[in-house]
Structures are given as structure tokens and as C-alpha cells.
PDB file of N, CA, C, O and CB in Angstrom:
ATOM      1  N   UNK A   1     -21.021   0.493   7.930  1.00  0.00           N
ATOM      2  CA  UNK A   1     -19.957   1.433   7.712  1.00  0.00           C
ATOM      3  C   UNK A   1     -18.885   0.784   6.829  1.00  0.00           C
ATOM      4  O   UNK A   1     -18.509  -0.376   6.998  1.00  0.00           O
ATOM      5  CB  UNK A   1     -19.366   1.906   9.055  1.00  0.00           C
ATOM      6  N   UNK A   2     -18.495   1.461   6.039  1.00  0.00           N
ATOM      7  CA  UNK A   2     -17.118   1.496   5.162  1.00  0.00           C
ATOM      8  C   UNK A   2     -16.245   1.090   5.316  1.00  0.00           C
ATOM      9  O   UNK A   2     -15.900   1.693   4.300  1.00  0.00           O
ATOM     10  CB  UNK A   2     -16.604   2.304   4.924  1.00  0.00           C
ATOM     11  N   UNK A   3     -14.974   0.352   5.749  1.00  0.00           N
ATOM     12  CA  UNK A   3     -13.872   0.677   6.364  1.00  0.00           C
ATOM     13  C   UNK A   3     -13.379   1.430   4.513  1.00  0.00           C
ATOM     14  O   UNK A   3     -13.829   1.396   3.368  1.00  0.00           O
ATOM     15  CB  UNK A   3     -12.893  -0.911   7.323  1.00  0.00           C
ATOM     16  N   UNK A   4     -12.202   2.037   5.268  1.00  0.00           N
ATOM     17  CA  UNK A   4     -11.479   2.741   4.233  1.00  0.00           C
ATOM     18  C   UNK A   4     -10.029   2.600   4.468  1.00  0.00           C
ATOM     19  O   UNK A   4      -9.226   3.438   4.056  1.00  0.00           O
ATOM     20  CB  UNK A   4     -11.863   4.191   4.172  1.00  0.00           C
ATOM     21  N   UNK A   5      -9.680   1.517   5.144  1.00  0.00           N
ATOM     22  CA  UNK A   5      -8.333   0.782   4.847  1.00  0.00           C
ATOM     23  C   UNK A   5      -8.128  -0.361   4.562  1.00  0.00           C
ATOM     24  O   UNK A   5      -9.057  -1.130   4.316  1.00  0.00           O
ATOM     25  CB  UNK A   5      -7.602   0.795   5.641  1.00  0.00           C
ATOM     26  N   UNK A   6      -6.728  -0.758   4.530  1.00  0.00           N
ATOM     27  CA  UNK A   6      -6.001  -1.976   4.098  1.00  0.00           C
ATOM     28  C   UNK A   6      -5.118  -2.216   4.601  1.00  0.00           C
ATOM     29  O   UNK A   6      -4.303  -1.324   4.835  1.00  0.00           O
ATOM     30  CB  UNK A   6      -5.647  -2.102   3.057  1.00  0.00           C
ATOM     31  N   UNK A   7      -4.832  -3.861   5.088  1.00  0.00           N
ATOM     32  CA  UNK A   7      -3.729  -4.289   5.868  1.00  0.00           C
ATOM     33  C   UNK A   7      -2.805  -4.680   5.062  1.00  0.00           C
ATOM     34  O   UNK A   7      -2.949  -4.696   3.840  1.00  0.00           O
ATOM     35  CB  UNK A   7      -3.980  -5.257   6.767  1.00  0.00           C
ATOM     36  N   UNK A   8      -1.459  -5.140   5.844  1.00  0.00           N
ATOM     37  CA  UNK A   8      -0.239  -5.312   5.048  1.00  0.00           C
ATOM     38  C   UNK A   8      -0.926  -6.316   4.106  1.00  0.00           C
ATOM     39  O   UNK A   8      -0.711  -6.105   2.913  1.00  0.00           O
ATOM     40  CB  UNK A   8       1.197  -5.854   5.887  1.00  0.00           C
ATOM     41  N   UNK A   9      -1.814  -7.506   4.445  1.00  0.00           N
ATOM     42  CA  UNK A   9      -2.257  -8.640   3.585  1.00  0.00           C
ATOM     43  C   UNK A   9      -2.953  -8.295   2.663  1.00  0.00           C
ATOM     44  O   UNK A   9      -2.790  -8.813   1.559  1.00  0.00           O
ATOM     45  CB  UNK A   9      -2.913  -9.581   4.143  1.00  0.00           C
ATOM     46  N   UNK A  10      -4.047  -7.194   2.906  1.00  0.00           N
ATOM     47  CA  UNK A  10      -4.699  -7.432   1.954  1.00  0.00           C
ATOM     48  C   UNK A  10      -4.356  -5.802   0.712  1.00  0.00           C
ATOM     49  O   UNK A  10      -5.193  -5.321  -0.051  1.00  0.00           O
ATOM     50  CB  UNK A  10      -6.333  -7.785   2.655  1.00  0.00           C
ATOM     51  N   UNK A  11      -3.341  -5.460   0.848  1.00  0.00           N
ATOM     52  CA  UNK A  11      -2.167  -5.080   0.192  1.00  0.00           C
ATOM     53  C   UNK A  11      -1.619  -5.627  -0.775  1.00  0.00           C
ATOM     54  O   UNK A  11      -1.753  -5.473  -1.989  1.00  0.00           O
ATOM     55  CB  UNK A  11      -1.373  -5.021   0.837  1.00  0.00           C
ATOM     56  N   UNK A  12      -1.020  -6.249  -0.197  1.00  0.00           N
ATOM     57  CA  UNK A  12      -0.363  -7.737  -0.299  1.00  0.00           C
ATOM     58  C   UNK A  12      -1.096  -8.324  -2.035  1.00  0.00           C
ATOM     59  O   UNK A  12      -0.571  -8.259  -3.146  1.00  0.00           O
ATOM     60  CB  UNK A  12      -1.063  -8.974   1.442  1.00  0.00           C
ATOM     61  N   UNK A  13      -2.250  -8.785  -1.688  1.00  0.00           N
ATOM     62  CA  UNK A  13      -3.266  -9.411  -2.020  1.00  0.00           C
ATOM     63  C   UNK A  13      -4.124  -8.290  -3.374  1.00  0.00           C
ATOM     64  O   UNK A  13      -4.814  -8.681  -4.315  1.00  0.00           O
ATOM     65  CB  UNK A  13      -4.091  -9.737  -0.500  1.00  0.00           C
ATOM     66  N   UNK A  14      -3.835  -7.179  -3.090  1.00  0.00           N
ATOM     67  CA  UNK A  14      -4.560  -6.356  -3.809  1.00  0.00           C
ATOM     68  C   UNK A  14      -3.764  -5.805  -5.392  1.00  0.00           C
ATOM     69  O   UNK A  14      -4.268  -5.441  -6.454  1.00  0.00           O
ATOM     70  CB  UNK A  14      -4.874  -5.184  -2.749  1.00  0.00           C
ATOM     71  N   UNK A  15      -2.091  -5.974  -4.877  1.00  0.00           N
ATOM     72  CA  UNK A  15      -0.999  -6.247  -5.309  1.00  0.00           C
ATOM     73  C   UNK A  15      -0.633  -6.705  -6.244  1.00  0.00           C
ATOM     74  O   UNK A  15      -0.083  -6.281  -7.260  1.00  0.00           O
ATOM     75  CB  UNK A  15      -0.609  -6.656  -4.816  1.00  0.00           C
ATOM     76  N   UNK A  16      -1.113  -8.103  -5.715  1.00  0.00           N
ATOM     77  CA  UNK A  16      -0.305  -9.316  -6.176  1.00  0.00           C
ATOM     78  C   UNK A  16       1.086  -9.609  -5.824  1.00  0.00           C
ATOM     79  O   UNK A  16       1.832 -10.294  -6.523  1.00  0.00           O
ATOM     80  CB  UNK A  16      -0.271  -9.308  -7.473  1.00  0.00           C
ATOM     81  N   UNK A  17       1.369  -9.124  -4.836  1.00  0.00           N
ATOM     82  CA  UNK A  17       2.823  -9.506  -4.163  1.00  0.00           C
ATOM     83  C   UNK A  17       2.354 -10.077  -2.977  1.00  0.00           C
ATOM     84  O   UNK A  17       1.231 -10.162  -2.481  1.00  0.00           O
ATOM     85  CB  UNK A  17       3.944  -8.226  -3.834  1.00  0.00           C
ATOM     86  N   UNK A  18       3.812 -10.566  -2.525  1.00  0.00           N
ATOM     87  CA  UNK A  18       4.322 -11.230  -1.609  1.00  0.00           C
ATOM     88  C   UNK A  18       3.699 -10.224  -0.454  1.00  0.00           C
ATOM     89  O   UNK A  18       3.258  -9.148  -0.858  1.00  0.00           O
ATOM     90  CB  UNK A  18       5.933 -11.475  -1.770  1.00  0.00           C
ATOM     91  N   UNK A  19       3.634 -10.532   1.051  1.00  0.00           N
ATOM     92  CA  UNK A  19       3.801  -9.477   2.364  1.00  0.00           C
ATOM     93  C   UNK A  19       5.064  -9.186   1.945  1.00  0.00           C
ATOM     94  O   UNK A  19       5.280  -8.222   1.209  1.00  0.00           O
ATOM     95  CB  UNK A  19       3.693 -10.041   4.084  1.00  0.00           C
ATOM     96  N   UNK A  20       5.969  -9.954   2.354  1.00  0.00           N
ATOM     97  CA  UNK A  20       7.034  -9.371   2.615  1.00  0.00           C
ATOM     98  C   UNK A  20       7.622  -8.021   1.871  1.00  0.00           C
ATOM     99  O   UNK A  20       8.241  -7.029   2.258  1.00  0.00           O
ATOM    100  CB  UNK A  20       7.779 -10.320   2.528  1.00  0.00           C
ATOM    101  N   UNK A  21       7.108  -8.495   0.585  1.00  0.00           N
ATOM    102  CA  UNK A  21       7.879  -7.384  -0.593  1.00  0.00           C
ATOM    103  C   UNK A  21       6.914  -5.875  -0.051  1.00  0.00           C
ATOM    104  O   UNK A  21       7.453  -4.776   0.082  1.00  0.00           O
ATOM    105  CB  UNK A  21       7.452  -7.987  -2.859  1.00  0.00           C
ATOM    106  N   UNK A  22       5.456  -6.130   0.200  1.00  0.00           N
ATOM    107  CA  UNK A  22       4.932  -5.364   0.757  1.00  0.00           C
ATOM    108  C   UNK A  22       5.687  -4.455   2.177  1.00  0.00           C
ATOM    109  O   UNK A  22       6.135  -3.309   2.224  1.00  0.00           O
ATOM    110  CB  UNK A  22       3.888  -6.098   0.920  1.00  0.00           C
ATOM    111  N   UNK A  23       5.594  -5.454   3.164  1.00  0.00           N
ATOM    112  CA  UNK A  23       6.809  -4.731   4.193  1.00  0.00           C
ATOM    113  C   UNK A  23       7.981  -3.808   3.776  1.00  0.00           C
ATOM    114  O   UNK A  23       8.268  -2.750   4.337  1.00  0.00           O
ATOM    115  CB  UNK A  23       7.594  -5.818   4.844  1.00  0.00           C
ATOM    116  N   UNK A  24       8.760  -4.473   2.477  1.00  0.00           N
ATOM    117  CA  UNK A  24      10.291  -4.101   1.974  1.00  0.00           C
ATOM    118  C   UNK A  24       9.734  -2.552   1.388  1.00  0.00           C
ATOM    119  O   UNK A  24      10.353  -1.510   1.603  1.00  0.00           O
ATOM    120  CB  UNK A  24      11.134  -5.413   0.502  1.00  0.00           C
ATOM    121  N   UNK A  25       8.654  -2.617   0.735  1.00  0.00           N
ATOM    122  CA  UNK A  25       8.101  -0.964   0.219  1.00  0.00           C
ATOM    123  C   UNK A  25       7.809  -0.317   0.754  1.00  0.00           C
ATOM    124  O   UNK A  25       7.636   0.827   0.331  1.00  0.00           O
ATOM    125  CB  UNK A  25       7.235  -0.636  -0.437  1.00  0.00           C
ATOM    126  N   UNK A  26       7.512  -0.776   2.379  1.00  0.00           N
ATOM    127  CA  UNK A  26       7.340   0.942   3.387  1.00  0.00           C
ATOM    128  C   UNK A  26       8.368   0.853   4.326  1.00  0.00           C
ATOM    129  O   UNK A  26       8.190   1.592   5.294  1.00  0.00           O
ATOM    130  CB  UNK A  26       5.695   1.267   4.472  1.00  0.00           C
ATOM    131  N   UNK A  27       9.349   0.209   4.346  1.00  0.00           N
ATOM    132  CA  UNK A  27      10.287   0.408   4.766  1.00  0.00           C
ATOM    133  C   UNK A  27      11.927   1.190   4.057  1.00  0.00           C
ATOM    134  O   UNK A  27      13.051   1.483   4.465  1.00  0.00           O
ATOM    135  CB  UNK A  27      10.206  -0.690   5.150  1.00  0.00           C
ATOM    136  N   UNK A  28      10.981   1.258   2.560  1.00  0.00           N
ATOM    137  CA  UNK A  28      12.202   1.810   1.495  1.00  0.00           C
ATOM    138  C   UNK A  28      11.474   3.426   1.638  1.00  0.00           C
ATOM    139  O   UNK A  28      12.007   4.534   1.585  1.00  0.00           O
ATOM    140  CB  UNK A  28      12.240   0.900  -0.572  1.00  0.00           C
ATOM    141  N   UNK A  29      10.402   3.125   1.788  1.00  0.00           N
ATOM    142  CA  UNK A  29       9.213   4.776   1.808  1.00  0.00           C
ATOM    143  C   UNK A  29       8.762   4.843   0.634  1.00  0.00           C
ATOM    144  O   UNK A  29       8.383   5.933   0.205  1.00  0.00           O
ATOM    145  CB  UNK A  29       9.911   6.497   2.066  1.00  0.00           C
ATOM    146  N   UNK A  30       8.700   3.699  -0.147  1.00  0.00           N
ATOM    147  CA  UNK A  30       8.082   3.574  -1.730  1.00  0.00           C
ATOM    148  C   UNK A  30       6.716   3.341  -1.619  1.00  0.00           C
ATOM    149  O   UNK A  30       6.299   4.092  -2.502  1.00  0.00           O
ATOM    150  CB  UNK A  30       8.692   2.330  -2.674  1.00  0.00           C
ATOM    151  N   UNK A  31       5.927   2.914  -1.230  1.00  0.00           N
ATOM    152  CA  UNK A  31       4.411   2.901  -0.718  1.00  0.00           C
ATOM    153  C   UNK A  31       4.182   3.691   0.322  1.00  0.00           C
ATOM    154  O   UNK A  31       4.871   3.812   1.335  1.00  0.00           O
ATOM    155  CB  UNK A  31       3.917   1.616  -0.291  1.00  0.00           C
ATOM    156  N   UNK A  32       2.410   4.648  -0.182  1.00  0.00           N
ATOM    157  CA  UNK A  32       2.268   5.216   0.688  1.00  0.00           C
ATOM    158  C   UNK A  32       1.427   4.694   1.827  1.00  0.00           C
ATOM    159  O   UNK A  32       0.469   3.967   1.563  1.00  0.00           O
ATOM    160  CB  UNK A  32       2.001   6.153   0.246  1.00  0.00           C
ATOM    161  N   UNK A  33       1.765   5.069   3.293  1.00  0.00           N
ATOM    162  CA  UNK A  33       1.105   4.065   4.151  1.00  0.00           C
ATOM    163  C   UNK A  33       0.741   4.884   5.198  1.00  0.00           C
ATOM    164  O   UNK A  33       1.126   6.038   5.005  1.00  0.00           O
ATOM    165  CB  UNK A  33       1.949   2.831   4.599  1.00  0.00           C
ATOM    166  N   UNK A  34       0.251   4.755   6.050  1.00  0.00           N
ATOM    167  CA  UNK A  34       0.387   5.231   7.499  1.00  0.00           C
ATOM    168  C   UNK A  34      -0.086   4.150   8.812  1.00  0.00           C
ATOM    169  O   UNK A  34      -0.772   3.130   8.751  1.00  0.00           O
ATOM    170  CB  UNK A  34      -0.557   6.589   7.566  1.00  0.00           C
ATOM    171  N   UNK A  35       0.482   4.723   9.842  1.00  0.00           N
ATOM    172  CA  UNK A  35      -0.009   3.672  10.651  1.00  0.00           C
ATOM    173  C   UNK A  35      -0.675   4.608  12.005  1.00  0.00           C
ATOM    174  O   UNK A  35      -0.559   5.716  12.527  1.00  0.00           O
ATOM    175  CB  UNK A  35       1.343   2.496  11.055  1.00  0.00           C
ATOM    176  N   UNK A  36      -1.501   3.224  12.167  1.00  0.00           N
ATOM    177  CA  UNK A  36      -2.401   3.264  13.705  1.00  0.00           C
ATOM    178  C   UNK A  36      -2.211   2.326  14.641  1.00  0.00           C
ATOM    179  O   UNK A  36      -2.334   1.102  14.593  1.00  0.00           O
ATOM    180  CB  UNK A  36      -3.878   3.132  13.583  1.00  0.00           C
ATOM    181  N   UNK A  37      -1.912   3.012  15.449  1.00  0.00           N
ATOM    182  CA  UNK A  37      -1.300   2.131  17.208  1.00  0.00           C
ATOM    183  C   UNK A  37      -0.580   1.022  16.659  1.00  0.00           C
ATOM    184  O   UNK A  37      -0.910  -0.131  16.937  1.00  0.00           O
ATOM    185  CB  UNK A  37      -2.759   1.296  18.530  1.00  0.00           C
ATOM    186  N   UNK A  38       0.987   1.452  15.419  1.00  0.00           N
ATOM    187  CA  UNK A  38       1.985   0.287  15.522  1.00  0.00           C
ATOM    188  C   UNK A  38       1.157  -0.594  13.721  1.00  0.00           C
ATOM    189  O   UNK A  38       1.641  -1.098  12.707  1.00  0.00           O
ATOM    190  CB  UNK A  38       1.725  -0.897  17.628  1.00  0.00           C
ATOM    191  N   UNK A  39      -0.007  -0.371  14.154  1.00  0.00           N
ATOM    192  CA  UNK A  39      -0.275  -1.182  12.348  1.00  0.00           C
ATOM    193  C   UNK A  39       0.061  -0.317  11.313  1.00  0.00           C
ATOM    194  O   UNK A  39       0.217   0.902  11.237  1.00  0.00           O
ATOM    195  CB  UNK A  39      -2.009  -1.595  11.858  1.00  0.00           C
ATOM    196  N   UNK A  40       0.131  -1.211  10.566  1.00  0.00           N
ATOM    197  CA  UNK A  40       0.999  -0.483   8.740  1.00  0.00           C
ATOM    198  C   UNK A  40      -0.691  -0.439   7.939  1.00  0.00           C
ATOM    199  O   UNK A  40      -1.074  -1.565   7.620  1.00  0.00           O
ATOM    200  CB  UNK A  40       2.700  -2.296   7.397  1.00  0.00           C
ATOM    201  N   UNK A  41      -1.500   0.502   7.666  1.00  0.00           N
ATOM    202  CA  UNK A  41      -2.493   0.083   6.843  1.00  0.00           C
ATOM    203  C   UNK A  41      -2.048   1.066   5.427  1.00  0.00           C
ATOM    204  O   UNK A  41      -0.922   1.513   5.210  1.00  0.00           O
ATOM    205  CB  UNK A  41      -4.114   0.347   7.601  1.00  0.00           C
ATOM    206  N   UNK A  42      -3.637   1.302   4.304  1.00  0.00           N
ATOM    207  CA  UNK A  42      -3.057   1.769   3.480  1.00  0.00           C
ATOM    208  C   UNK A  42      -4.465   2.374   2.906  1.00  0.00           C
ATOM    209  O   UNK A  42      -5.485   1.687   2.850  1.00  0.00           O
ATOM    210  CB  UNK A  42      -2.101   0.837   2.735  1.00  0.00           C
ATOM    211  N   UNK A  43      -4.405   3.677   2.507  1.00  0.00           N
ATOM    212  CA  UNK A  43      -5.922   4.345   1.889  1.00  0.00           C
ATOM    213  C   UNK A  43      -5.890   3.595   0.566  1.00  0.00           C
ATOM    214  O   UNK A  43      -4.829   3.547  -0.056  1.00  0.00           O
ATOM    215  CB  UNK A  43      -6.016   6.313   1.603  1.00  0.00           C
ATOM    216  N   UNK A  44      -6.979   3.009   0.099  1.00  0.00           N
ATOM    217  CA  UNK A  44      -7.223   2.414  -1.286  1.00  0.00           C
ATOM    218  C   UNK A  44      -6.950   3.790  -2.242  1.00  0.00           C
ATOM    219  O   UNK A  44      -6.154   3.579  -3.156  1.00  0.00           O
ATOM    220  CB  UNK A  44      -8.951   1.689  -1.454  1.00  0.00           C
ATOM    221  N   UNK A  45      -7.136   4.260  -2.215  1.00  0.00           N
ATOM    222  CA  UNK A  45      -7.931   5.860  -2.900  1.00  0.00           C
ATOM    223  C   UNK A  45      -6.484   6.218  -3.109  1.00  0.00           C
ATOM    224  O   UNK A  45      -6.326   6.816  -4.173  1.00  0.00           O
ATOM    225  CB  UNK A  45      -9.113   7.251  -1.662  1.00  0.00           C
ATOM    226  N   UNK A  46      -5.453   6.046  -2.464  1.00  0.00           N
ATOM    227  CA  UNK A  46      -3.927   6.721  -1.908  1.00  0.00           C
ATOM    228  C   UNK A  46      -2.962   5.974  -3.298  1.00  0.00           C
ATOM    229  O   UNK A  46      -2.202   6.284  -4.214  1.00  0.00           O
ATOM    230  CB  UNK A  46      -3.278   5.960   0.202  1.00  0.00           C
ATOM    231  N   UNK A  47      -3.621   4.827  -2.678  1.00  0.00           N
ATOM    232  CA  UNK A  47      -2.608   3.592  -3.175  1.00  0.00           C
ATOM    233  C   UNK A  47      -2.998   3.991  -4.707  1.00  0.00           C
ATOM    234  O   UNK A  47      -2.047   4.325  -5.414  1.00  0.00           O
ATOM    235  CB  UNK A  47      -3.040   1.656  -2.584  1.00  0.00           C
ATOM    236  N   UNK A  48      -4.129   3.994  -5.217  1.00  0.00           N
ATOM    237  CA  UNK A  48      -4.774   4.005  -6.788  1.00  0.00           C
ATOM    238  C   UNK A  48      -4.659   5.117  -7.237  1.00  0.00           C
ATOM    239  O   UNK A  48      -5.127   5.239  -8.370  1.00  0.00           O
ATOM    240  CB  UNK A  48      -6.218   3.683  -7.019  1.00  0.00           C
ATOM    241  N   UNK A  49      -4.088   6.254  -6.674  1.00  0.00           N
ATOM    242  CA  UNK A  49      -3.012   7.432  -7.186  1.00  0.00           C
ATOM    243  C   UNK A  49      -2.100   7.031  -7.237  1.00  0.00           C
ATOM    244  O   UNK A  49      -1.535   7.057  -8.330  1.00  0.00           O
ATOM    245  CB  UNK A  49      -2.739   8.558  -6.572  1.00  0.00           C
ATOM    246  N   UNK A  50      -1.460   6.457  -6.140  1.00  0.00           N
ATOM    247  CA  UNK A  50       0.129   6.565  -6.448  1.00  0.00           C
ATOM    248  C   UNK A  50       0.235   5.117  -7.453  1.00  0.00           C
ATOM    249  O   UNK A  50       0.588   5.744  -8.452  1.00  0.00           O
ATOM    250  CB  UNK A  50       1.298   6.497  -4.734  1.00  0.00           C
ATOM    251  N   UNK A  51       0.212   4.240  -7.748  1.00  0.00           N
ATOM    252  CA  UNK A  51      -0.225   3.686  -9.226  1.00  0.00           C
ATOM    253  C   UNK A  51      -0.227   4.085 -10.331  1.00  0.00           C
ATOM    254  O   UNK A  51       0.783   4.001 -11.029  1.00  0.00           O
ATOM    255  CB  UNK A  51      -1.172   3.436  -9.366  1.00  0.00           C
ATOM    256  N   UNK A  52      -1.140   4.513 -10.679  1.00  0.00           N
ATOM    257  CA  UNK A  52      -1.404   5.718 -11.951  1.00  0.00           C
ATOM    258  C   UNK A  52      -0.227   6.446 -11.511  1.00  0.00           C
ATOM    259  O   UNK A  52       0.545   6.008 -12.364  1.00  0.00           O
ATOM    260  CB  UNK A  52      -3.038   6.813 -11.974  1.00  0.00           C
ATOM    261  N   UNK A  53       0.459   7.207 -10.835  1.00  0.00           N
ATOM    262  CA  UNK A  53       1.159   7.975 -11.157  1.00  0.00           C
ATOM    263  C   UNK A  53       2.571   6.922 -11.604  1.00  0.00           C
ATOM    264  O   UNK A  53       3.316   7.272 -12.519  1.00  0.00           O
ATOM    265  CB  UNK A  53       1.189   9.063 -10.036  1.00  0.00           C
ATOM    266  N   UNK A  54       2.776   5.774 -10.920  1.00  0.00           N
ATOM    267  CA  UNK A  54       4.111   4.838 -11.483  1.00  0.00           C
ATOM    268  C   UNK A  54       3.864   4.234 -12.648  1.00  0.00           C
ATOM    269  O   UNK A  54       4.858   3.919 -13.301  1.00  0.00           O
ATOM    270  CB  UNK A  54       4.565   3.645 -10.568  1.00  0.00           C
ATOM    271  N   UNK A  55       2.742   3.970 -13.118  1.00  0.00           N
ATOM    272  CA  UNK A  55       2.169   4.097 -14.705  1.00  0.00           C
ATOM    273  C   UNK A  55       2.468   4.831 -15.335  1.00  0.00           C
ATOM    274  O   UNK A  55       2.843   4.439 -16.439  1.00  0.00           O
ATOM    275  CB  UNK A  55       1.050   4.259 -14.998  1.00  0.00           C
ATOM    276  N   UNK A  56       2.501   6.315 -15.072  1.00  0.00           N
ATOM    277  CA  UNK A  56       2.874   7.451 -16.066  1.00  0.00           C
ATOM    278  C   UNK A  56       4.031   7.628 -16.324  1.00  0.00           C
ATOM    279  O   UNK A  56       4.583   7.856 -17.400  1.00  0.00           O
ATOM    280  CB  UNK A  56       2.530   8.615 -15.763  1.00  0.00           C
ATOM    281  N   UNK A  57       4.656   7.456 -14.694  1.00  0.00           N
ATOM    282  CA  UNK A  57       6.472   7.270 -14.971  1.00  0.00           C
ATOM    283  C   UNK A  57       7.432   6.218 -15.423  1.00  0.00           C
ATOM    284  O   UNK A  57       8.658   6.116 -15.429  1.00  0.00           O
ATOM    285  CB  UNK A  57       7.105   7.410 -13.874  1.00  0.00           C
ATOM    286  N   UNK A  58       6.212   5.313 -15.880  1.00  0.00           N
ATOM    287  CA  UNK A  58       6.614   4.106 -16.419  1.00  0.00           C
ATOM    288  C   UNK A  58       7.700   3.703 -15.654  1.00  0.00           C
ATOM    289  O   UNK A  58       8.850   3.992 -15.987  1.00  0.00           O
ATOM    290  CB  UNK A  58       6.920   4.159 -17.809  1.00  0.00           C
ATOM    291  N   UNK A  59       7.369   2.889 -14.391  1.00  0.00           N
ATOM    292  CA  UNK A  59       8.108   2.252 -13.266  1.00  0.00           C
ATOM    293  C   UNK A  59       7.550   0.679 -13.536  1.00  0.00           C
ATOM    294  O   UNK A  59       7.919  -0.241 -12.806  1.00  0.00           O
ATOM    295  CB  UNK A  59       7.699   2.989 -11.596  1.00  0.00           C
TER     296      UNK A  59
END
């Protein structure tokens, strides 16, 4: 089976940032995230839209 998430690390890691700066972006509500029982994960698929879209808006 698949998994079809991502932890703050490998976020992080997927990134190229820091955790922390990772933490600081879902706590601003600038990354999209959701969580399960208290964890912060992240849809790949989610994340690689909202990307392309801060690409377009040239962020």
C-alpha cells in the first residue's frame, strides 16, 4: 500500500527547509496541512498544487 502522506520532516526535507520554518507555515496557515490524532501531515498531490500556484503568483 501507498501511503499518501507526509510528516513535518519529510516536508521539511521535500522542501528544502528547516522543520521549524515548516512548523512557522502551518501555524501562519500558509501551507496546506491537516492533521490526524494531534500529527501535522501533508497530501503530496496538495502540496504540488499549492506550489505551482506560488509559482504563478510569483511568491
Amino acid at each position: 500500500m501507498e501511503r499518501k502522506s507526509m510528516t513535518v520532516k519529510e516536508m521539511a526535507s521535500y522542501l528544502g527547509v528547516h522543520r521549524d520554518t515548516v512548523y512557522k507555515m502551518v501555524r501562519a496557515g500558509e501551507i496546506p496541512h491537516y492533521r490526524l490524532r494531534g500529527k501535522i501531515l501533508f497530501s503530496p498531490e496538495t502540496v504540488d498544487a499549492w506550489i505551482r500556484e506560488q509559482e504563478l503568483q510569483g511568491r
